[in-house]
Structure formats: C-alpha cells, structure tokens
C-alpha positions in Angstrom: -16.1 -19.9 15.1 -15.1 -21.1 11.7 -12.4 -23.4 10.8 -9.4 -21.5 8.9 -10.1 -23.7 6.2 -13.1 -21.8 6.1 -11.5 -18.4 6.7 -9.3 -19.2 3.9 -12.2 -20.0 1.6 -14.0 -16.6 2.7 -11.3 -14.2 1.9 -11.1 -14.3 -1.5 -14.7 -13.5 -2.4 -15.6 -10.7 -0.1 -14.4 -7.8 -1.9 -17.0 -10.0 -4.8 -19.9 -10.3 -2.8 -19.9 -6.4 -1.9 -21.1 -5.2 -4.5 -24.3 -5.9 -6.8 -22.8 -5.1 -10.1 -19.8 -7.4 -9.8 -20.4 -10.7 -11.9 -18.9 -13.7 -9.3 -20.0 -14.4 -5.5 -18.8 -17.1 -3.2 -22.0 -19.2 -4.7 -20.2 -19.9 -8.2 -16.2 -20.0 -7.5 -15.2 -23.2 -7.8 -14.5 -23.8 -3.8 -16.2 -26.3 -3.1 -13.8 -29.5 -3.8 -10.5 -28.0 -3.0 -10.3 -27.9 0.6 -10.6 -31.6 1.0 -7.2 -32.5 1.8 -5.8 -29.4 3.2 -3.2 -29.6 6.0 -3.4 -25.9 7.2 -2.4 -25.3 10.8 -4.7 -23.2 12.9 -1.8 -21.4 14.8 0.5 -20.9 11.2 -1.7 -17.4 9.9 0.4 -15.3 11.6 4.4 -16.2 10.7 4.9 -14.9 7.4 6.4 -11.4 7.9 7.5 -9.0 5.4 10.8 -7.7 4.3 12.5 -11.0 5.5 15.5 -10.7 3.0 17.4 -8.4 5.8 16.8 -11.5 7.8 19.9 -13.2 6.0 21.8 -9.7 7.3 23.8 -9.2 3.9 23.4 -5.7 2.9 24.8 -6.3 -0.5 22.4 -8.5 -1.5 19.6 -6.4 -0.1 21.2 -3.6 -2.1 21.7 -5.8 -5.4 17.8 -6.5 -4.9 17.2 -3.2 -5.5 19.6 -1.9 -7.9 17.7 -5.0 -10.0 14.0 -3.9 -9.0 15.7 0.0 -10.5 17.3 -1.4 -13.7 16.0 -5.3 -14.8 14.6 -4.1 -17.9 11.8 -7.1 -18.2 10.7 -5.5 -14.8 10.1 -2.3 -15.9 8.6 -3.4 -19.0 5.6 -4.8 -17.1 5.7 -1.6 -14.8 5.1 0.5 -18.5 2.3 -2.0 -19.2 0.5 -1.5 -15.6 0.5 2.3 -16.3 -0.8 2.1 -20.4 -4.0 -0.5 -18.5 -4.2 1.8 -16.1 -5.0 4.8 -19.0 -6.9 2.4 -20.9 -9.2 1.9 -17.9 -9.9 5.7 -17.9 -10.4 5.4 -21.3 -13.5 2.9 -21.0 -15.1 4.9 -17.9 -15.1 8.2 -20.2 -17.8 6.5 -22.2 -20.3 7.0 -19.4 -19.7 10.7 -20.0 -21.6 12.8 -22.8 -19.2 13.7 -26.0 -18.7 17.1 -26.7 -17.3 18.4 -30.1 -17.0 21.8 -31.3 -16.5 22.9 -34.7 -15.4 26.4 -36.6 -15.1 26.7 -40.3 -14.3 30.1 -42.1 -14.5 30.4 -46.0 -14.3 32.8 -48.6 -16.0 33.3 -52.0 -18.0 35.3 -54.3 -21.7 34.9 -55.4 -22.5 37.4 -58.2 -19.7 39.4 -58.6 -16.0 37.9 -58.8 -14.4 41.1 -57.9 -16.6 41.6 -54.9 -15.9 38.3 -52.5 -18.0 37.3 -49.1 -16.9 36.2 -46.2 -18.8 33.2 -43.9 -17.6 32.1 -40.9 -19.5 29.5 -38.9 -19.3 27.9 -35.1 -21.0 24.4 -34.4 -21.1 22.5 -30.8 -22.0 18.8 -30.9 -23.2 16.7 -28.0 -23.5 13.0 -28.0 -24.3 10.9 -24.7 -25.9 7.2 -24.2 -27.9 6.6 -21.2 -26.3 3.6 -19.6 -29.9 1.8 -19.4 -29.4 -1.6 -18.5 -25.6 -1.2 -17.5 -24.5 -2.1 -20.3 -21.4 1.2 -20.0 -20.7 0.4 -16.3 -20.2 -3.3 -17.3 -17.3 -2.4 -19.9 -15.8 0.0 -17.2 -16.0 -2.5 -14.6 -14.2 -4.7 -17.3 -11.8 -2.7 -17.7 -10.9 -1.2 -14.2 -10.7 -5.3 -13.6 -8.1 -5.2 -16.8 -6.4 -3.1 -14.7 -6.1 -4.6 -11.4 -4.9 -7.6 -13.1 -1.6 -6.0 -14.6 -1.1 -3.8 -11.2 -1.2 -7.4 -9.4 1.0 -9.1 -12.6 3.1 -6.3 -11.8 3.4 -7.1 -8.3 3.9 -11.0 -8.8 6.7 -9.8 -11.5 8.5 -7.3 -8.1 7.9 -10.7 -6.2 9.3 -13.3 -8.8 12.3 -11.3 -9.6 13.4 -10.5 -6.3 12.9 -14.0 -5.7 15.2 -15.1 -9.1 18.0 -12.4 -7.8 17.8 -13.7 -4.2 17.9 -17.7 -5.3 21.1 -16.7 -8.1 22.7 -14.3 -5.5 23.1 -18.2 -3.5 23.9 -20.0 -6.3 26.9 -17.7 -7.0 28.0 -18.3 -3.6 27.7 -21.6 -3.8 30.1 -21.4 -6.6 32.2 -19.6 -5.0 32.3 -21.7 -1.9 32.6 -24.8 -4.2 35.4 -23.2 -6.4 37.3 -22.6 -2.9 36.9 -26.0 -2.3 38.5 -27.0 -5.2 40.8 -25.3 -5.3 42.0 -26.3 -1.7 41.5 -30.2 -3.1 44.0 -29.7 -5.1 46.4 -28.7 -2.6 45.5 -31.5 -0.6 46.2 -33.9 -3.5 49.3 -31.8 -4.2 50.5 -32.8 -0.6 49.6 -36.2 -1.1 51.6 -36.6 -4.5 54.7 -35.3 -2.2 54.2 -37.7 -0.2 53.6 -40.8 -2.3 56.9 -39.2 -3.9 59.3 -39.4 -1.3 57.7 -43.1 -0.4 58.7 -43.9 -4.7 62.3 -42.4 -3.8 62.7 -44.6 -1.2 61.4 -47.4 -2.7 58.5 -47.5 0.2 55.7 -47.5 -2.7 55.3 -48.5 -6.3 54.7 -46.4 -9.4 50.9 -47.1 -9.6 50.6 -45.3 -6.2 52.6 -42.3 -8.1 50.4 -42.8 -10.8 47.0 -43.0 -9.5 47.9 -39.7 -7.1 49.0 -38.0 -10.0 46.1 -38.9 -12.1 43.7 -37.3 -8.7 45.5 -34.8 -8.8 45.1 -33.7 -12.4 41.6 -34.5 -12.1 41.1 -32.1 -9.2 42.5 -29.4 -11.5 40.1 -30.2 -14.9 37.2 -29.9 -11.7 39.0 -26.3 -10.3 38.8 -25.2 -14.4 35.0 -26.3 -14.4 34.4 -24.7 -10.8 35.6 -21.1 -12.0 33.9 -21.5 -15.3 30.4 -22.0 -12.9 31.3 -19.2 -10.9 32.1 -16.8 -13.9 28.0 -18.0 -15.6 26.7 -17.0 -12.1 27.7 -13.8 -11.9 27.0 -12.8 -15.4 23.2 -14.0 -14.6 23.0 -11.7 -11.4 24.6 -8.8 -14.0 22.2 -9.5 -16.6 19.4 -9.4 -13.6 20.8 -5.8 -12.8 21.2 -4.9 -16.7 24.6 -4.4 -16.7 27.1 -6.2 -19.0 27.9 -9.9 -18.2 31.3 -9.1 -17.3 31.4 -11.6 -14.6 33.0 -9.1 -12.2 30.2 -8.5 -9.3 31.3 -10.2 -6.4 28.8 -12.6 -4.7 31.5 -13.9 -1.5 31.0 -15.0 1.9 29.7 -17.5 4.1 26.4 -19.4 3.6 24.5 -18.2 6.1 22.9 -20.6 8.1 18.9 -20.3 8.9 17.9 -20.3 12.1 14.4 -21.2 13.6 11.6 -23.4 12.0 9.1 -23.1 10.0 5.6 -23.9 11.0 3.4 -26.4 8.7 0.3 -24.9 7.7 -1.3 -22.3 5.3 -1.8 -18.9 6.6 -5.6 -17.5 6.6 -4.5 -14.4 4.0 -2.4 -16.3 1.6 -5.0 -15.2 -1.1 -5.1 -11.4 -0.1 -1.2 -12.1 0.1 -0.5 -14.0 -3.6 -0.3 -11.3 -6.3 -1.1 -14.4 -8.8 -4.4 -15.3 -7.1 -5.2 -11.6 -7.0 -4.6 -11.2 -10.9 -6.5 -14.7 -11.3 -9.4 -13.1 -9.3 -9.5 -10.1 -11.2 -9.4 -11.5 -14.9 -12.1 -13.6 -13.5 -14.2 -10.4 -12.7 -13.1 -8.8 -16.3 -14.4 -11.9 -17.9 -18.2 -11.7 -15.9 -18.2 -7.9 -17.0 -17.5 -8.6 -20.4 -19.8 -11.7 -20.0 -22.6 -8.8 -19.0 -21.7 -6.5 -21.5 -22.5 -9.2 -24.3 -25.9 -10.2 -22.7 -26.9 -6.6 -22.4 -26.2 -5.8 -26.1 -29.1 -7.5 -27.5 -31.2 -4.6 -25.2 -32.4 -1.4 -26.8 -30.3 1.0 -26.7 -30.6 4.9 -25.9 -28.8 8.0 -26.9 -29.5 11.7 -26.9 -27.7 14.1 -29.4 -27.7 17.8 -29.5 -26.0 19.8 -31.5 -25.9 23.8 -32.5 -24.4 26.0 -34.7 -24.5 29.7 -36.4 -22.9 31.4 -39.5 -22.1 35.0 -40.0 -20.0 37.2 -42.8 -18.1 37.8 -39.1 -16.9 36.9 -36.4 -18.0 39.7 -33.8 -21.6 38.2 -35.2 -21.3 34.5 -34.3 -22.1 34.7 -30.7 -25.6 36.3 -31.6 -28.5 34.4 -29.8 -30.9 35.0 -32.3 -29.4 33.7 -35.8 -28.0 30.3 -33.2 -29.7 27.4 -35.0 -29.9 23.9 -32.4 -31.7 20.8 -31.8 -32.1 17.5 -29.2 -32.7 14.2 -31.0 -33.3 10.7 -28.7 -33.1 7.7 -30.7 -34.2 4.4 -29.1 -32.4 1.1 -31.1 -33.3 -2.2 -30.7 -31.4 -5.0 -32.3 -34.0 -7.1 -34.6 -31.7 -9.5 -36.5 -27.9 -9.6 -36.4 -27.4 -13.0 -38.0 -27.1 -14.3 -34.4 -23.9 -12.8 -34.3 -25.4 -11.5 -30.7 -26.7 -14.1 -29.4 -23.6 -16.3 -30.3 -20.8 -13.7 -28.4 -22.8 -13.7 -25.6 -22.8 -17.1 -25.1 -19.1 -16.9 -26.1 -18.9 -14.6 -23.5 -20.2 -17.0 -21.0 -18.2 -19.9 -22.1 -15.1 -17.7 -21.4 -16.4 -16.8 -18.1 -16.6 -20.5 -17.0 -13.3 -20.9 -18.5 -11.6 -18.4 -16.0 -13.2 -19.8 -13.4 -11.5 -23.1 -14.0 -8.2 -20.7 -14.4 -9.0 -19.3 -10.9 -9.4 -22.9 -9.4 -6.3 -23.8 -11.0 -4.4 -21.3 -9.7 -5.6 -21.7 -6.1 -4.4 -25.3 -6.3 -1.6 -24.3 -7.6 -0.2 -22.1 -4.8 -1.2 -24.4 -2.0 0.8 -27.4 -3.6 3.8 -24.7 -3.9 3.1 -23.9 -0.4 3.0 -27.8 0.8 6.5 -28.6 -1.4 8.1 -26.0 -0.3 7.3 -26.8 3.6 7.9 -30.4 2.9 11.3 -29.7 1.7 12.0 -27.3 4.4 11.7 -30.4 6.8 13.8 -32.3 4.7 16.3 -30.0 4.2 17.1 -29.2 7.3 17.2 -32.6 8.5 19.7 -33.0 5.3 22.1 -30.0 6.1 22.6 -31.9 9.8 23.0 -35.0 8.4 25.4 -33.8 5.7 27.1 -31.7 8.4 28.3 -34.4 10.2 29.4 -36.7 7.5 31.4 -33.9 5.8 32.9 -33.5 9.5 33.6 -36.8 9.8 35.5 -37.2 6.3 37.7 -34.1 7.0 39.2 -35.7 9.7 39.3 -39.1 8.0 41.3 -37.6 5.3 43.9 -36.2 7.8 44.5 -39.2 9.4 44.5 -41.4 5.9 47.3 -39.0 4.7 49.1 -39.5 8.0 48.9 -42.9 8.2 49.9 -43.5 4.3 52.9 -42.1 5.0 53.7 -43.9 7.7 52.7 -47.4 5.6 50.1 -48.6 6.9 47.2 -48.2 4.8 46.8 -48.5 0.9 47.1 -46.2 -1.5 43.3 -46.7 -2.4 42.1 -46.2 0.7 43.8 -42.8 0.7 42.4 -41.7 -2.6 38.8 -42.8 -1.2 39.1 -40.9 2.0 40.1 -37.9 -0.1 37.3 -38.4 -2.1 35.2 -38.7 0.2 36.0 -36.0 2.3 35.7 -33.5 -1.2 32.3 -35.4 -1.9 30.4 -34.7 1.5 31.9 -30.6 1.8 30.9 -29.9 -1.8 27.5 -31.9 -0.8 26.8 -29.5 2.4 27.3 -26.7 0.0 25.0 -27.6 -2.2 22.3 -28.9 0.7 22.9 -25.5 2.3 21.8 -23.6 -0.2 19.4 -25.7 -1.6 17.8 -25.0 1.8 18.0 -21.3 1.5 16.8 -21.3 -1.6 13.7 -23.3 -0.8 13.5 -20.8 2.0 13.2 -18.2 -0.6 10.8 -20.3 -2.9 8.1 -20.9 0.4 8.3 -17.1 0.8 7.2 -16.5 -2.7 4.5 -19.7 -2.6 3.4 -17.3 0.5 3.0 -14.2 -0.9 6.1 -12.9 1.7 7.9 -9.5 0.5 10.8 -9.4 0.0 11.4 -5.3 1.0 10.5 -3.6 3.8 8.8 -0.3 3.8 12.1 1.8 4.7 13.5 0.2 1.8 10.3 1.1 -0.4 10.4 4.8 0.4 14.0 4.9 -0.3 13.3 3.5 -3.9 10.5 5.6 -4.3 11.7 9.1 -4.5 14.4 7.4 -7.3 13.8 9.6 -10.3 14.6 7.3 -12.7 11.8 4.8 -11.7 8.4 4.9 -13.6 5.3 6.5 -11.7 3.2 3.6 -10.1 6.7 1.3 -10.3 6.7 1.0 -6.7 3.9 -0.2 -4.7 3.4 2.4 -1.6 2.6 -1.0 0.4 4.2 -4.6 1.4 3.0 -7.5 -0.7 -0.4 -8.0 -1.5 
C-alpha cells in the first residue's frame, strides 16, 4: 500500500489525469521535490472535522459568524464575482454552437410615379457555425469553465478566511475585555495598598517615598485602565465593521476564555488538497493556463466555418413566407494562417511560458500550506505547554501579592518588594490572557492551514433559504 506521502501527492492530480483534453497530468506538476522533508503522520487523515466553531460552545459567536458571512460586504463582493465567471463561462461554451440571426426590413418608396408609392418588405435568416476541428473551441471553454472554478474556489477560501478573521477578532475582543477587567481590578488593588502605606505615613511606620512610589503605581495602573478600554473599544468596532454595521463599539464580545481541550495530532491529513480552497483555485488557474496554452498552439491550424444564410422580399407581408420566391445558400470556407508577422507563433509560446509559470504558482502554493500547517502545529505544542506554564506562575503571583500586602502592613517587608509582587502578579494574569488566546487563535489559524469549516451543514441550510443572500453565495457543501 502507498505511503500517505504518496496519497497526498495522488490526490490533487486525479480529477487531471481523467480526462484527455485537460492540459496537466501527474507527469508535469511540479511534485517531485516537495515531499522530501514532510513530517505527515499516517494515523493524522482523519481528525480534522467540520463545523468545529460550535466546539468553543458560544452561540453568539457562531451567530456573529454568520450575521458576517450575510452582511461583510468584501464577502459578497467576491460572491457577485463567482456568479459574473460563472456567466462568462457560458458565454465561451456558446461558441461551440452555430449563430443564428434573423433579419426584417420594411420600406416604402416610389419608382416612376411619386404619387403612386410601393411597398417592400423583406425577411433574412443568417447562420454562422465553426467546426471545432482541432479543439481549438473546446480549449477556450475548457479555459473558461477553469476561470470559473477558480473564483467558486476564491470564493470559498474568502467564506473560509473571513470566518476565520471574525473568529480570531471575536478573541481578541475578549481578551480585551478580560485584560481591561484586570485593570481595572489592579487598580483597586493598588488603591488598597495606598491605604495602607497611608495609615503606616500617619503613624509614622513608613516614609513619604513609600507614599510616593504607591501613589505613582497607582496612577500608572489608571493611564494602563484608560489604554485597556481604548483597546477594547478598536476591537469591537473591527468585529462591527466585519458585520457591516457602524463602528459604534457597542457589540459585546464578554465571557470567559474558553479553554481547549484534547490535542492535536502532528501530521498532514491525506485530503488537505481536496480540503484547501487555495490549492483548489491554484489547481484550476493552472488548468486555465494549459487551455489557453492549447488554444494559442491550435490557432496557427486551418480553420473551418460553414455559413448559410436566406432571405425573401415581397410588396407584403402575407407573401414573405412563399417557398418559391425564398432565395438561400451554404458557403464552407477553409483559412489557413500563412504570415502573421509571427504574432502566432510568438503568443503561443507566450502561452506556454505562462503555463510553466503557473505551475511554479501551484508548487508554491502547495509549499505554502504545508509550512502553515507545520507552524501552526508547532505552536500548538508550544502553546499549550505555555498556557500551563503561565498558569501556574500567574497562580503563584496572586497569592504572593496577598501575602506582600499582608506582610507590608505588618512591617516586615519593603515597600519595593510590595510594588514588585504587585507587578508581578498583574504581569503573569495579563500574560495567561494573552497565551490563552494566542492558543485559540492558532487553533483557529491550523483549521484554516487545514482546509477545516468553520459551519456545519444545519447552519448552511439555515443561511441558505436567507433571501437577502446572492444565488450560489452559499456552498450546498462543508469545505472543499
């Protein structure tokens, strides 16, 4: 049985090996170097699940992801631009198709007479169709059906990416939140402390620089409270900008950091390609650019078309529908280019150039999403091993602070040493904030790297029948 390095490697290319007409097989992607070094587990294929958001079990945020996926106006931008390639595509494949044109003229004039006019009406049909010899027509429609998949798939990365972005700000703002909190109850505790180093001064038990350096905490922890709200205010007018609504910094983004529960496994699962919208869109403007590739060698082929066209006049209409007076003819004409300047010649070996360029693209991109993958489960190691480390030493501090501001006011300690344990204590809780959600949101970021969705199908039938989204907006299955 193949390796799942080797399964890996095999999914992307056969949808491009079945079929003839497409322009790229396994034989000429640009596999064949970046496997070396890959670290993929052969029991990690099967984690990633879909519609893991609910997994943090906050219904507002689930909720605020849609409202965003409804209303983000970027979003549904790129949504309007999936349905005009998807209309340009049909465009292309009606050139397979014979033209048709009819035509009807009526005029009115006199020959001999002035006083005695004549009437002419006359009815055409024209019929215009080129035989796709060489494939030449199914090339350009294979281009552009390719166009296509490439902005459904940018679409999908875009429903991806900005559920992502509304996730990772949604902890942010609480993270703000938690770390305003937390100033905000710093200053209370230096409050306390200036009470205490104030009845000391009274009875002559300490000396004005203690007053003075508690105060001078103490007005610090209040400029840091001002800055805190401030950061929590920006937040929430990015989620409200996400959701296009005005930044009036009122949406409420509260609670508890949740805490993540169960590893991770190392590895790359088997259908991270099939799974990456990116790699997908990669894939297909690397298809688009072997069409139009084809379509450039085939122009300097000859070239066949068939016209017919037919057409009657009468003085009337009842007579324009008379067999005998219809006049019509079939013309082939057969064209061959002869000399173009080399203006051929050189766009398709343009063509080609771009070709290999996209294949480099392609190769990019793959490596690309494998080093997100590997950062992102490198840092979820770390991270975790950070939140428990930072845990305890904000644990720790807590209590170290209670027992500096006992034993200050019972002399026997320093006044330095209390300001350092309060320090210390408001360095290492604001710390496991940020480490907390730093983890989350690297949580977040390895589900993206993975291709993981971030809505489950309930939630994607729900938004579907919402008559204010654009037809095609939402994708009838999980991530790609």
């Amino acid at each position: 049985m193949k390796s799942t390095k080797h399964l890996v490697l095999s999914v992307s290319v056969i949808a491009l090996a079945s079929c003839a007409a497409v322009p790229v097989t396994d034989k000429n992607l640009p596999f064949s170097d970046i496997s070396t070094n890959w670290s993929a587990n052969e029991e990690a294929a099967s984690d990633v699940q879909d519609g893991w958001l609910n997994d943090f079990e906050m219904t507002a945020l689930s909720n605020f992801v849609e409202e965003v996926l409804i209303n983000n106006p970027d979003f549904q931008a790129t949504a309007h631009r999936m349905e005009a390639a998807g209309f340009t595509a049909k465009v292309t494949r009606g050139n397979l198709y014979p033209a048709l044109n009819a035509s009807l003229g009526v005029s009115r004039r006199s020959i001999q007479n002035p006083f005695v006019p004549s009437n002419n009406v006359s009815a055409g049909l024209d019929a215009r169709w080129e035989v796709d010899l060489w494939g030449r027509l199914s090339a350009q429609r294979g281009a552009s059906d390719s166009n296509y998949e490439a902005a459904r798939y940018d679409y999908e990365g875009a429903r991806l990416s900005l559920a992502a972005q509304v996730a990772q700000t949604w902890f942010d703002a609480m993270e703000a939140e938690a770390q305003a909190e937390l100033a905000a109850r710093t200053v209370e505790s230096y409050e306390r402390a200036v009470r205490v180093v104030e009845k000391r001064f009274a009875r002559g038990l300490s000396t004005g620089l203690d007053l003075r350096l508690v105060v001078s905490n103490l007005e610090a922890s209040r400029a840091s409270l001002s800055s805190r709200r401030d950061q929590l205010d920006q937040q929430k007018r990015r989620l409200e900008i996400l959701a296009g609504r005005y930044p009036s910094a009122k949406i409420t983004a509260a609670g508890d950091m949740p805490d993540l529960h169960g590893d991770v496994p190392a590895g790359l699962p088997i259908n991270l390609l099939e799974r990456r919208p990116d790699l997908q869109a990669a894939k297909a403007r690397l298809l688009s650019a072997g069409y139009n590739s084809q379509v450039a060698n085939k122009a300097l082929l000859p070239s066949l078309s068939i016209t017919a066209n037919g057409n009657n006049s009468s003085q009337g209409f009842s007579d324009l529908l008379d067999l005998d007076n219809i006049f019509w003819s079939v013309i082939g004409n057969l064209t061959q280019p002869i000399f173009q300047g080399g203006k051929l010649r050189y766009a398709a070996k343009g063509s080609q150039e771009l070709f290999e360029a996209e294949k480099q693209v392609f190769a990019r991109t793959l490596l690309e999403a494998f080093r997100e993958v590997e950062d992102a489960l490198s840092s979820e190691r770390a991270l975790k091993e950070q939140v428990i480390h930072t845990g305890k030493a904000a644990e720790n501090a807590i209590a170290a602070g209670k027992v500096a501001l006992d034993q200050y006011g019972r002399g026997l300690i320093k006044i330095s040493t209390l300001l350092d344990s309060q320090r210390q204590s408001l360095a290492q809780q604001s710390q496991l904030l940020s480490v907390k959600k730093q983890r989350i949101n690297n949580r977040i970021a390895l589900h993206l790297a993975l291709g993981g969705d971030f809505i489950n199908q309930e939630d994607i039938q729900a938004l579907s029948i919402n008559e204010n989204v654009p037809k095609g907006v939402i994708n009838q299955g999980s991530a790609l």
